[in-house]
C-alpha positions in Angstrom: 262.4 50.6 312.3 259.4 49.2 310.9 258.6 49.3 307.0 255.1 50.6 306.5 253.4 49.3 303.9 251.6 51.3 301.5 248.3 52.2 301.2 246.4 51.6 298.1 244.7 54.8 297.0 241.9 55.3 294.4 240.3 57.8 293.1 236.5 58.6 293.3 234.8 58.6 289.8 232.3 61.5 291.5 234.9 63.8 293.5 237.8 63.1 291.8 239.3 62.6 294.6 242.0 60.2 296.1 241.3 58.1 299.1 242.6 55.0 300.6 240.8 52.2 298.8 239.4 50.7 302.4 237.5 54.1 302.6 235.1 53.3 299.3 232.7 51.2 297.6 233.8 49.1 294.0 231.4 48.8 291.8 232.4 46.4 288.6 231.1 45.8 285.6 232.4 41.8 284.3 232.3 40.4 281.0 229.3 39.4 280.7 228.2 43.2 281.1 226.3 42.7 285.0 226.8 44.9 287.0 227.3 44.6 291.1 228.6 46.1 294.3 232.4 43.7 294.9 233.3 44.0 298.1 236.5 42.0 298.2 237.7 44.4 295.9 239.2 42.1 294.1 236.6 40.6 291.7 237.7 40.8 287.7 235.7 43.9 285.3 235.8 47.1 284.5 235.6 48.6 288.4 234.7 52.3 289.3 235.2 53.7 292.8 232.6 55.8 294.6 233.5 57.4 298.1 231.2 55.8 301.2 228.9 58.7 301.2 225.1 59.2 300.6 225.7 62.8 298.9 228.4 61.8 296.6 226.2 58.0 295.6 222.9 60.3 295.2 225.4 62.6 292.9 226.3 59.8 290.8 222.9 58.8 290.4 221.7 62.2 289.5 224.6 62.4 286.8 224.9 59.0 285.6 228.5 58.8 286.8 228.3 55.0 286.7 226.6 54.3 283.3 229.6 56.5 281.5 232.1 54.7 283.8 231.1 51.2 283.5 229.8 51.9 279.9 226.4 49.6 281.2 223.1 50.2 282.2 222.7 51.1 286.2 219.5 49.4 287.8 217.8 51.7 290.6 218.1 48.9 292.9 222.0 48.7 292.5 221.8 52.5 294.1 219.6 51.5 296.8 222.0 48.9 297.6 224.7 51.2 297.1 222.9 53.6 299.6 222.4 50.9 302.1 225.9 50.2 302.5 226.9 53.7 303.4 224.1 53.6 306.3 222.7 56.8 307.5 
């Protein structure tokens, strides 16, 4: 019998929802307060967690989800980024 391993899940800072991490986008703030899209996931900061979806990344733009998250000011360009790695 094989051990599985475990999934890392993470929680969306829009939804509230859990979902394996593979399934969304990290978005960390570092010390030196820039913010950028880490997609190793591994990167040291603050990191927030949006799902891969164009609704719930035009959401957090609408609300400022990431600028209370990250505690940092969010450029337009990082959510155009943000929307280009989701596709559609």
């Amino acid at each position: 019998m094989a051990n599985k391993k475990k999934e890392p899940l993470r929680k969306c800072v829009v939804t509230q929802e859990m979902f394996p991490k593979k399934e969304l986008i990290r978005v960390v703030r570092n010390k030196e307060g820039e913010v950028f899209i880490d997609e190793t996931g591994k990167k040291n900061g603050r990191g927030a967690y949006l799902k891969k979806d164009r609704t719930v990344i035009e959401q957090a733009k609408k609300k400022n989800v990431l600028k209370r998250q990250l505690n940092a000011a969010i450029t337009d360009e990082l959510y155009d980024e943000l929307l280009s790695k989701v596709g559609e």
